[in-house]
C-alpha positions, 0 to 999 in steps of 0.5 A, spaced: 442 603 760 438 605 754 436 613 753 430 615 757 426 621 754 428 628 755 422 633 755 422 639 755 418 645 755 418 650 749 416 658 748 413 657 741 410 664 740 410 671 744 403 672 746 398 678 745 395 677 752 395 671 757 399 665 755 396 660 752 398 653 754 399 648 748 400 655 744 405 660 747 408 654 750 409 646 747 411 641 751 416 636 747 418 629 748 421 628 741 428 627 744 432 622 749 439 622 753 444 617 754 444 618 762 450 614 762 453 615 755 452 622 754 459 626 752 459 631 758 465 635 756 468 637 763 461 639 765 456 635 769 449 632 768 444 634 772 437 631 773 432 637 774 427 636 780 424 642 780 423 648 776 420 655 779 414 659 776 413 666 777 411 673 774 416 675 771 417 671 766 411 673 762 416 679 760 420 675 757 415 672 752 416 677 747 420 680 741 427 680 741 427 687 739 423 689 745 429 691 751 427 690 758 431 688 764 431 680 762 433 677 757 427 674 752 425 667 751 428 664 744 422 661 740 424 654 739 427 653 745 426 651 752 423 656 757 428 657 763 427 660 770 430 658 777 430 651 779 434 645 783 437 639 780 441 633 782 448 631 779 448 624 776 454 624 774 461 630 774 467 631 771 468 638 774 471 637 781 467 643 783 461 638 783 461 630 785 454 626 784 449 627 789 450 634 790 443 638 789 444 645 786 440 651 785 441 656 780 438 657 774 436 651 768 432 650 762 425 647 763 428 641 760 427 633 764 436 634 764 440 638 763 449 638 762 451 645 765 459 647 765 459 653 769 459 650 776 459 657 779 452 658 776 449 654 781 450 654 789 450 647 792 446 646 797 447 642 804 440 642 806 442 641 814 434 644 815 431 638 811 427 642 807 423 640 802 427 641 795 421 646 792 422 651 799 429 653 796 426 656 789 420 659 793 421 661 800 428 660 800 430 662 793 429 668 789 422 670 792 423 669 798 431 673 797 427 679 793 422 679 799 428 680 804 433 684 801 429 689 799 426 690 805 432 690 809 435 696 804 429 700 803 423 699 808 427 703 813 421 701 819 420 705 825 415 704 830 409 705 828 410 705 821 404 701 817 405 698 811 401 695 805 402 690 802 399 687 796 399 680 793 400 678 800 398 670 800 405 669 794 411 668 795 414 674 796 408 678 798 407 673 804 414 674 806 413 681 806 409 682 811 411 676 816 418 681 816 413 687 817 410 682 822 417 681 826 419 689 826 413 691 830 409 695 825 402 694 823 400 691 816 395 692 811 395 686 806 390 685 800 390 679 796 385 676 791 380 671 794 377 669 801 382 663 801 387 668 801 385 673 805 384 668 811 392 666 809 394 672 809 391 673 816 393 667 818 400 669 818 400 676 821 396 681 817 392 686 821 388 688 816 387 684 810 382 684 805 379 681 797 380 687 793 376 684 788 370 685 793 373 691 796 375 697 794 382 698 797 382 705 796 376 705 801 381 700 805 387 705 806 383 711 807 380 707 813 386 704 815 392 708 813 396 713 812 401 707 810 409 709 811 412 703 806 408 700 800 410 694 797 408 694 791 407 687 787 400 689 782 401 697 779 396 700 776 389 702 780 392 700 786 399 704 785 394 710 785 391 709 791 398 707 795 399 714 792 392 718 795 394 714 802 401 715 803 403 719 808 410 724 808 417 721 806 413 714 805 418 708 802 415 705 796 418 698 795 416 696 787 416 689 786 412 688 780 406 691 777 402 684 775 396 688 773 400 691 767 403 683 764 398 681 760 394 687 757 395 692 750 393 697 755 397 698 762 392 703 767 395 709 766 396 712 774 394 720 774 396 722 780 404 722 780 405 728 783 404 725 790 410 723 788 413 730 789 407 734 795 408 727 800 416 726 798 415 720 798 422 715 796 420 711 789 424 704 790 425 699 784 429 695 784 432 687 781 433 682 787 440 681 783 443 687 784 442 687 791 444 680 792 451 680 793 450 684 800 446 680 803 445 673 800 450 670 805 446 672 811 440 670 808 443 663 807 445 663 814 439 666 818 433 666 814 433 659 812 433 657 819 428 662 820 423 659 814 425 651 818 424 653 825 417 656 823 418 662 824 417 664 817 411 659 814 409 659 807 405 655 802 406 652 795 401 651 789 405 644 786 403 642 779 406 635 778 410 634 770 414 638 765 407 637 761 404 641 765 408 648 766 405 651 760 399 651 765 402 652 772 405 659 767 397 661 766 395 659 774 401 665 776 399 671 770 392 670 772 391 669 780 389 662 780 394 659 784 394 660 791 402 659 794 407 659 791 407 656 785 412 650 783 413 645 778 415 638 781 419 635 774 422 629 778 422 626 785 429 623 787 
């Protein structure tokens, strides 16, 4: 077979706000691969089918001198973020063609891997389709589960606020808040949304671009556990409406992502006078604890559906740079994923 164009998606330059498609990140198709020729060094050569896009990877498209929990993007080199791929061909026996792996890829049409304890081999018996394993059934619906198995500690009668509640994460919050019994409190940033987040078993759900959410838990509250994926205003306003001993599950803090300026919460002392239990938390420290019963109950849970969820997919590795932009600003709506191949 004669080589075939290997694209890939590069982190050109850190961005001052937004990502710009075309500027932050370019799409390359100068180089091709041999699928049948191509020295694969006691690895494997996986052909990538889809490749996950989320928020946080807006942290990693910085200065290499900046620290933070993620490493940064090399510039010049491709983007990488969750995905699952399909083996073409296997020298290491702990993998064989045909298996689909999930873990960890560079934005890149395929890819020779050597680690094949890097990837989880996934048997699919639920016959879901390949993107629900890095959405629902991968690192968003993971962080949704075992943070809330370790820190919500729902009792009845507790109400809960979460935000981002049509995403991947925030909707899966509040259908396991759902399935626990307690009230749920959901904002999300468009009417669509809002319907979604209804639609799945939110109590109370609202625009909070038409809404003053701080209006909405003065009304509705006070919230026992926040889940918190945006910061800034709506962080303050948890804190202004938390009752005594709340559980604050922090996620992430969107809001503060593409901005020189971060708001600048005033009332942390809330913190102190509510005793309330401040949670932040990385989905990979607390993996290893529960990933096993995720794989074996919660999967089933998402194929019988018990658990829904939606996707926002974009078509083409060319087209990630825009995908990343849909994400940072809300334009998305589900979770959003990057389709590089069909089988």
């Amino acid at each position: 077979m004669a080589p075939v164009l290997n694209g890939r998606l590069l982190f050109n330059e850190v961005p001052e706000g937004f990502p710009v498609p075309g500027k932050t990140t370019i799409y390359d198709a100068s180089q091709t691969i041999d699928l049948d020729n191509a020295d694969l060094q006691g690895g494997f050569l996986v052909k990538v089918l889809v490749l996950s896009i989320d928020p946080y990877m807006r942290g990693r498209m910085r200065h290499p001198e900046k620290k933070s929990y993620s490493p940064p993007f090399t510039i010049g080199e491709p983007l990488a973020n969750f995905g699952v791929g399909v083996v073409l061909r296997s020298e290491n026996p702990a993998v064989k063609p045909g298996d689909h792996l999930y873990g960890f890829y560079p934005f890149v049409q395929y890819t020779i891997q050597q680690n094949a304890q890097a990837f989880r081999v996934l048997d699919n018996k639920e016959n879901l389709p390949w993107s629900a394993y890095i959405g629902v059934c991968g690192m968003p619906g993971e962080t949704a589960y075992y943070a809330w198995k370790e820190y919500a500690a729902p009792k009845k009668g507790d109400v809960v606020f979460v935000t981002t509640a049509a995403g991947p994460v925030g909707a899966t919050v509040v259908q396991l808040a759902k399935a626990d019994g307690l009230k749920v409190i959901a904002s999300a940033g468009s009417d669509e949304k809002v319907a979604f987040a209804s639609s799945i078993g939110a109590d109370v759900a609202f625009n909070y671009k038409t809404t003053p959410t701080r209006k909405v838990l003065e009304k509705e509250g006070p919230i026992n556990i926040y889940w918190d994926n945006v910061g800034g205003e709506t962080l303050e306003a948890a804190l202004d409406n938390a009752e005594k001993g709340a559980r604050f599950i922090e996620c992430g803090m969107i809001s503060n992502y593409n901005t020189q300026k971060p708001y600048g919460v005033t009332n942390l002392m809330k913190i102190v006078a509510q005793e309330l239990h401040i949670h932040g938390f990385i989905v990979g420290s607390i993996r290893d604890k529960y990933v096993d019963e995720f794989y074996s109950k919660f999967v089933q849970r998402v194929a019988s559906g018990e658990i829904k969820y939606k996707e926002h997919l974009v078509r083409g590795l060319e087209n990630a740079g825009e995908a990343i932009l849909d994400v940072q600003s809300g334009k998305n709506f589900g979770k959003c994923v990057v389709v590089v191949a069909d089988e």
